[in-house]
C-alpha positions in Angstrom: -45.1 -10.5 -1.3 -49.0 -10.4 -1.1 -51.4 -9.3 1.1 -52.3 -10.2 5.0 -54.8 -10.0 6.9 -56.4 -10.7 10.3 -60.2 -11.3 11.0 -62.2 -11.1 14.1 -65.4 -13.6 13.0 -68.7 -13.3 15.3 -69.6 -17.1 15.3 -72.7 -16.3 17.3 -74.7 -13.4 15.6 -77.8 -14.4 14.2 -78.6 -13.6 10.4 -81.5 -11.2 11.2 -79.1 -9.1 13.4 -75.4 -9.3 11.8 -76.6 -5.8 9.8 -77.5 -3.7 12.7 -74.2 -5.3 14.8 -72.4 -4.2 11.8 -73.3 -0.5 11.8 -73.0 -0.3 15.9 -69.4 -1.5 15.7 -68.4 0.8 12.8 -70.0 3.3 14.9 -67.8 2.4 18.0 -64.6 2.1 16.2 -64.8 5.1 14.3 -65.5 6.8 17.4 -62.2 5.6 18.7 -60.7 6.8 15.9 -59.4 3.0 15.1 -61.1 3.7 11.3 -63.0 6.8 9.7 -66.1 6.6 7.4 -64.1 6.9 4.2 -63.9 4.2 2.2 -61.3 2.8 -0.1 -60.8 -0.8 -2.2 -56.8 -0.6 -1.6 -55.9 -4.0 -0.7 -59.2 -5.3 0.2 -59.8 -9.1 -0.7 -62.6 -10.0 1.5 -65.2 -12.0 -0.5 -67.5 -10.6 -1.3 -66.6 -7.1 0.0 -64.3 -4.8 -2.0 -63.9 -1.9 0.1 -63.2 -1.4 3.7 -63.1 1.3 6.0 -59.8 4.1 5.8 -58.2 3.3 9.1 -58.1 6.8 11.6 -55.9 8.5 14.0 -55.9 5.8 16.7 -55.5 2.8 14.9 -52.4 1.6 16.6 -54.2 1.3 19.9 -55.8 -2.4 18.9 -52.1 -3.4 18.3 -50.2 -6.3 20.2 -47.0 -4.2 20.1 -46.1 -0.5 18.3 -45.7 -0.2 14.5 -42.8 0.8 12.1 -43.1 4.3 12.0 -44.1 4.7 8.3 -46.1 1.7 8.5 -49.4 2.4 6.6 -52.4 -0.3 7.3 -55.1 -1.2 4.8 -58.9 -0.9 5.4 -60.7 -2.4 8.0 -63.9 -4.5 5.6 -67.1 -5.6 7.2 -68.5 -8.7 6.2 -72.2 -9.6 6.7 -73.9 -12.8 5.7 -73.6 -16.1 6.0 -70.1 -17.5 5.2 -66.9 -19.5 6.2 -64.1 -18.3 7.0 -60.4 -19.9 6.6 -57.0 -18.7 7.8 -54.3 -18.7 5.0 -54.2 -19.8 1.4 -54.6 -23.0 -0.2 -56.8 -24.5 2.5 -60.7 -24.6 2.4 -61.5 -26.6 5.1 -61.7 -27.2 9.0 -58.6 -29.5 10.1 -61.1 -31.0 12.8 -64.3 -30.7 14.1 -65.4 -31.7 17.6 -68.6 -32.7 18.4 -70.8 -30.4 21.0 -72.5 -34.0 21.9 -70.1 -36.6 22.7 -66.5 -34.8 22.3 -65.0 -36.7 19.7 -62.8 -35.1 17.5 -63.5 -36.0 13.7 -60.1 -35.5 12.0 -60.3 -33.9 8.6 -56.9 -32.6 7.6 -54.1 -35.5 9.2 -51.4 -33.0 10.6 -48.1 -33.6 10.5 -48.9 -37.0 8.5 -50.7 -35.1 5.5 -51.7 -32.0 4.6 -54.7 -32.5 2.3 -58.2 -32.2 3.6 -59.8 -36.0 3.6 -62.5 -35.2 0.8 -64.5 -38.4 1.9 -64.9 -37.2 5.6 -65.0 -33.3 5.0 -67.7 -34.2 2.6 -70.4 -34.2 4.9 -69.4 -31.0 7.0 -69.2 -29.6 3.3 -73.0 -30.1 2.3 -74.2 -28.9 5.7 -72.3 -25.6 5.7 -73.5 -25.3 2.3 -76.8 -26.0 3.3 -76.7 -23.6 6.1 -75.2 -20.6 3.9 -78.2 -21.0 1.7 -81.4 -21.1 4.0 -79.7 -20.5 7.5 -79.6 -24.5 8.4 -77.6 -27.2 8.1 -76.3 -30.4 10.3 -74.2 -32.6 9.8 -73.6 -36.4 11.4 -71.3 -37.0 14.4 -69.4 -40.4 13.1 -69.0 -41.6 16.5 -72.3 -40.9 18.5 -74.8 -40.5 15.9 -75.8 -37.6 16.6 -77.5 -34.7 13.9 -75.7 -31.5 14.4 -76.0 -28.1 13.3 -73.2 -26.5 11.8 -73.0 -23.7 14.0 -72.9 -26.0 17.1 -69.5 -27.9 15.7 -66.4 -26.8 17.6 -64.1 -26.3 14.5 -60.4 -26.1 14.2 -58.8 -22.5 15.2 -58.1 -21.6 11.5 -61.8 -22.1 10.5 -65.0 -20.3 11.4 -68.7 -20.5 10.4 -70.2 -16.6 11.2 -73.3 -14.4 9.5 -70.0 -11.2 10.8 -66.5 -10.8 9.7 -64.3 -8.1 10.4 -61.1 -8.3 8.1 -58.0 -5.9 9.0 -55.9 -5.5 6.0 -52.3 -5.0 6.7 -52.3 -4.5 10.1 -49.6 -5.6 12.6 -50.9 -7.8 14.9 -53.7 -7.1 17.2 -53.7 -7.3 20.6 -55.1 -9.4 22.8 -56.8 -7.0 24.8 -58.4 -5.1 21.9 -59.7 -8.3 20.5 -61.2 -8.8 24.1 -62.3 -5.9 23.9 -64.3 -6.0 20.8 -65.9 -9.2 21.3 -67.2 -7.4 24.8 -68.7 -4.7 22.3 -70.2 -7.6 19.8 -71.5 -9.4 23.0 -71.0 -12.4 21.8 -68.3 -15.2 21.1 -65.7 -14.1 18.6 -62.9 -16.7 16.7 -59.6 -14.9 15.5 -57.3 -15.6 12.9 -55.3 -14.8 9.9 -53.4 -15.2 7.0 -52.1 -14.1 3.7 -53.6 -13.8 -0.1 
């Protein structure tokens, strides 16, 4: 049992306009009746929201494939500010980064070999993202060219995202391609998807 979710993370919104991205794409789903304005905290476990949006008529149309008939999603919760975001449970780091510079991959978690995050070298990316959620920046050290660089210039591994805008689908089937498409065409910017269970 538990809960699942998938999440649509802007990873290029600044924080000065995640707010006013927020209310233009509730706008835009509700008026394609993917959600309505009500809101409800039924299954929502998106840090530090507690509530998301009641999902509306149309919600099946952002769906990879049709749902059970009496299948009944969970909210749709907006997150804005700066955070990280990780698919799954028990996992709170990026399994690589690779670096916008030079290209070389910095391994962090040692798939299929181990399955722990290596503390020593995720220590770095740790401070900097910390860093970065507190005053906006944040950089950390490419190990093999030298090179300073900001957090939100690291190409991280598919389950992890930096982002100031989350969107977090609560017991959804999966989404479709197109719809995810889609709605980073109505962000207008670069979007990471993923998910997991809690």
């Amino acid at each position: 049992m538990g809960d699942y979710f998938e999440r649509i993370v802007d990873v290029e919104a600044t924080g000065e306009e995640a707010g006013a991205l927020a209310e233009r794409m509730v706008d835009w789903m509700v008026a394609e009746g993917l959600i309505t304005r009500e809101m409800s905290d039924d299954g929502v476990y998106s840090h530090p929201v507690d509530k998301g949006y009641v999902p509306g008529p149309n919600w099946a149309r952002a769906l990879a494939e049709p749902p059970y008939p009496d299948w009944l999603p969970g909210p749709v919760a907006v997150v804005v500010g700066r955070g990280y975001y990780v698919a799954g449970q028990g996992v709170d780091s990026a399994s690589f980064a690779v670096c916008p510079r030079c290209q070389s991959k910095t391994v962090v978690i040692n798939y299929p070999e181990e399955f722990e995050t290596d503390e020593e070298v995720w220590q770095p990316f740790e401070d900097a993202i910390a860093a970065w959620m507190e005053t906006g920046e944040g950089s950390a050290p490419c190990a093999s060219c030298g090179a300073s660089v900001p957090v939100t210039e690291w190409q991280w591994s598919p389950e992890f995202a930096l982002g100031t805008l989350a969107f977090d689908f609560w017991n959804w089937p999966s989404l479709s391609d197109s719809f995810c498409e889609k709605f980073s065409r109505q962000l207008g910017h670069r979007t990471v998807e993923h998910g997991g269970k809690v």
